[in-house]
C-alpha positions, -999 to +999 in steps of 0.1 A: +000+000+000+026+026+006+044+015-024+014+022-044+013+058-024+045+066-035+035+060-070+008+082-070+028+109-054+052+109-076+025+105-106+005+136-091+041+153-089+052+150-121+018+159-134+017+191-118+052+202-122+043+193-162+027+226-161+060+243-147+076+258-177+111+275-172+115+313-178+137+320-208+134+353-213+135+382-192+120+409-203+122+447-200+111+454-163+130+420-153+166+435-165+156+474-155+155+456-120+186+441-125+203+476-134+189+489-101+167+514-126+199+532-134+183+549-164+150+562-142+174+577-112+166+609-102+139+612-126+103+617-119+084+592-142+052+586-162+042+552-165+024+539-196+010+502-185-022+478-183-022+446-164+003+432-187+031+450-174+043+422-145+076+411-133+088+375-144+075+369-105+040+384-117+043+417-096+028+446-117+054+471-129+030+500-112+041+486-082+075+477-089+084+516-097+064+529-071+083+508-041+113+514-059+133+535-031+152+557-062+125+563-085+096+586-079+070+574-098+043+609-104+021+597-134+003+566-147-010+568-181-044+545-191-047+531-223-075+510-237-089+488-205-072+509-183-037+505-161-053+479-140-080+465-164-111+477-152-124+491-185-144+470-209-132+474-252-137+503-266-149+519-230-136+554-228-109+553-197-116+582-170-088+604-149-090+584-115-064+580-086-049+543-087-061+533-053-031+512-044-002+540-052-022+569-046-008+578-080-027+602-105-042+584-137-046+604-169-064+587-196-055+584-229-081+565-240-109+593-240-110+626-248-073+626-260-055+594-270-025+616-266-009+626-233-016+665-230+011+691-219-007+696-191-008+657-181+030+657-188+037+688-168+068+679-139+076+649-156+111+639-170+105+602-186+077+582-198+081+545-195+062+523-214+055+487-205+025+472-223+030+433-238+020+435-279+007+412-300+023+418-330-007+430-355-008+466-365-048+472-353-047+462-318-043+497-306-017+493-278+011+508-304-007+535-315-008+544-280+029+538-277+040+557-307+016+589-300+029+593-264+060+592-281+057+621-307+042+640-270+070+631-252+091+646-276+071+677-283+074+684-247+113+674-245+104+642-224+129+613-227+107+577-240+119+543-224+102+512-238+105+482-216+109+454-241+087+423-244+087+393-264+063+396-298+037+363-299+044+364-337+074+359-335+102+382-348+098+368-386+061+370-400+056+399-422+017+404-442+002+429-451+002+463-469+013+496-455-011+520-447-027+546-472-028+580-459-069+588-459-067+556-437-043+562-411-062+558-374-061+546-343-063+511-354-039+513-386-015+545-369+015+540-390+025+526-423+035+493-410+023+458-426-006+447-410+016+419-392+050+433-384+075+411-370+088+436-344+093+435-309+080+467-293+110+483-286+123+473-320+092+489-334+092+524-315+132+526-325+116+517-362+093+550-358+116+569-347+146+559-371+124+560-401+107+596-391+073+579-389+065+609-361+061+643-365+096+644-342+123+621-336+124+617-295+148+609-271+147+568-271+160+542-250+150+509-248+157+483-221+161+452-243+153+415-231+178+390-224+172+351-238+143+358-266+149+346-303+131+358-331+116+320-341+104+320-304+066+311-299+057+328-267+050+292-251+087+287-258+094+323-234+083+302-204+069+337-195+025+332-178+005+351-204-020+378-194-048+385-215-041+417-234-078+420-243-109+401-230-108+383-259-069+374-259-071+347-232-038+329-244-008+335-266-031+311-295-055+340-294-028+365-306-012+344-336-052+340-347-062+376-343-050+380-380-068+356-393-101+370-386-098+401-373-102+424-403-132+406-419-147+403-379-146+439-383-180+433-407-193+417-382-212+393-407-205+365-392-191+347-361-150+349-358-154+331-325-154+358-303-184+350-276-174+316-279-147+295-263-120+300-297-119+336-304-106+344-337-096+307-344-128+300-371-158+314-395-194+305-393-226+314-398-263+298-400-265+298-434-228+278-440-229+240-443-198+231-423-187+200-444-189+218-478-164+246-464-141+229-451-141+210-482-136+241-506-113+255-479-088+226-476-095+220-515-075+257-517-042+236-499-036+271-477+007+264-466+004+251-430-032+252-427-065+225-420-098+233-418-121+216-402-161+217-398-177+229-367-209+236-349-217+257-325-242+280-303-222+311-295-230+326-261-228+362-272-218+384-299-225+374-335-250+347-337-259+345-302-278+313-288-284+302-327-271+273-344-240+280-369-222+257-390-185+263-406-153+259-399-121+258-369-090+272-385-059+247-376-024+258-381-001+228-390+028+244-396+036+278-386+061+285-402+043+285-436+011+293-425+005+329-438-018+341-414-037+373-429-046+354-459-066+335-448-098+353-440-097+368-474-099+332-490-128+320-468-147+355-484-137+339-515-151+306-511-179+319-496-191+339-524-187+306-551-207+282-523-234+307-513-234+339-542-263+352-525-244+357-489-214+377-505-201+392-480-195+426-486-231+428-508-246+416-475-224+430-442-236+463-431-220+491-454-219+514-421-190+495-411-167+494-440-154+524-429-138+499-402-126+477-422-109+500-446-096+512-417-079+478-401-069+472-441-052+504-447-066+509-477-103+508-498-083+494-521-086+460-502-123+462-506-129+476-537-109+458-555-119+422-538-162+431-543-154+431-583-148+398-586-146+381-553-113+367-557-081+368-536-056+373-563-069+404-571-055+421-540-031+396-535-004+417-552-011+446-530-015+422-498+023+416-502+038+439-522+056+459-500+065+432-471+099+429-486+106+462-488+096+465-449+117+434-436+144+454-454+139+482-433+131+467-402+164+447-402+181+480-392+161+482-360+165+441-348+176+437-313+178+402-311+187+376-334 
């Protein structure tokens, strides 16, 4: 009997330390504790974070600065959700005091998605600490690189506390960004996927004259990450960026839905359990699309039919049919692509559910928008097919990875 005990000890042991993963990478914050904040001495600091910005340990960075006995931390500075979380998508962020510093909060998610003179006044650095998901609409850069063209308008020096990108460090897709279009969902002329770190990205901006004035820049740089990394391979826990970026899978799939989602035609998976990871609608029959969807032989991608009942959000509590995005290979899987095909395929199966003679017009404004361009749209509606934007779609990511080389940090 005690033999068997020890068995299932060791069983229950090993099962649990199965889900202990070993840190590889320390970011930012983790190596600005190592350097005894060297670079914030003497300075009174502005603090640009959401719950994301944590410690290897988990500790919030808020905290970190503010106990920090030779930095005087005088600002925090909310983007979308807020610098602890507390604000639903696309809720406008309020000036509050954070309860647990007693430090003020200026929102930059509300009337002004750019910190003010007047919110930077007595303040000597900005340090910005947000993790990034690597697509160019999730608006956590836009942020970044606006409080940058303030802090240098108002002579402030711009620290970015480097974290790993989900992405990877090698994906390019995606056009730049046309001017009529820029926003705060496509902010520079970036592709739409940019293989950048953050701080490799705001160096990018800067080097390239992307802002109206080159600031003062210094980034803390990570120790251990690769560019092939997954972020399962960081070791690092994974906060969710955005209620409906639970885990790192949700970030590498946000691409592959997220611009036609934008229609909000039909269900990406957000308000069910696999946010941006498939299509479906009531009108699909799930075998016959995943059968003209595999039929395409997508690099690195499966598709396989589903059904389900979402529990909000597009097609709530009805019965949809399509398909569950799988990515075989990541390496060759082209991410952005992909929603663009499953339009196409869509509009031979069912002609009379088009998708862009059916999806509200009021929001293709939106997807321009997340695009870059109208070009995407017009030029797709004529005929339905992917190759006639394809050239566009890719044309300039050579170009970019070209460019961007001059701003890697790691290798």
């Amino acid at each position: 009997m005690k033999k068997i005990s020890i068995i299932l000890f060791t069983l229950c042991f090993l099962s649990v330390t199965a889900f202990a993963q070993k840190i590889k990478v320390k970011t930012g914050i983790e190596i600005l504790k190592e350097q005894n904040f060297k670079v914030l001495e003497g300075k009174r600091v502005g603090l640009i974070t959401n719950p994301t910005g944590v410690d290897n340990k988990m500790k919030s960075t808020i905290d970190i600065l503010s106990e920090a006995p030779n930095v005087k931390l005088v600002a925090l500075f909310a983007p979308e959700h807020g610098v602890r979380g507390d604000a639903h998508a696309g809720d406008h962020v309020d000036n509050v005091t954070d309860p647990k510093t007693g430090v003020p909060v200026y929102s930059i998610y509300g009337k002004t998605r750019i910190p003010t003179p007047e919110m930077l006044k007595g303040i000597d650095v900005l340090v910005y600490d947000i993790q990034d998901i690597g697509c160019r609409s999730f608006t956590y850069i836009s942020t970044m690189g606006l409080a940058m063209q303030a802090a240098a308008e108002n002579n402030i020096e711009f620290i970015v506390l480097d974290r790993p990108n989900p992405l990877g460090g090698l994906k390019v897709e995606g056009g730049l960004v046309d001017d009529k279009f820029i926003s705060f969902v496509s902010q520079f002329k970036i592709p739409y996927v940019y293989g950048l770190t953050c701080g490799e990205l705001a160096l990018l901006l800067n080097g390239e004259k992307m802002l109206k004035q080159e600031c003062k820049l210094h980034v803390v740089r990570m120790k251990g990450w690769k560019r092939k990394m997954s972020y399962e391979q960081t070791g690092l826990q994974w906060i969710p960026s955005s209620p409906h970026i639970p885990q790192p899978i949700s970030a590498v799939f946000y691409p592959v839905s997220g611009i036609l989602g934008e229609l909000g035609y039909m269900s990406i998976g957000v308000g069910y359990t696999i946010p941006f990871q498939m299509f479906a609608a009531e009108w699909v029959n799930a075998e016959e699309l995943a059968d003209n969807m595999n039929r395409l032989n997508l690099p690195g991608i499966h598709f396989r039919p589903l059904h389900i009942r979402p529990f909000y959000s597009v097609g709530q509590g009805q019965q949809l049919q399509g398909v569950q995005v799988h990515i075989m290979d990541y390496e060759k899987a082209r991410l952005s692509e992909i929603q663009f095909y499953l339009m196409q395929e869509i509009a031979k199966l069912y002609p009379d559910k088009a998708i862009f003679d059916n999806a509200n017009d009021k929001r293709f404004r939106m997807f321009d928008q997340v695009s870059g361009s109208d070009f995407v749209r017009l030029a797709f509606v004529k005929n339905n097919n992917f190759d006639d934007i394809k050239d566009f779609w890719y044309k300039e990511v050579e170009p970019f990875k070209k460019t961007s080389k001059k701003y890697y940090l790691y290798k």
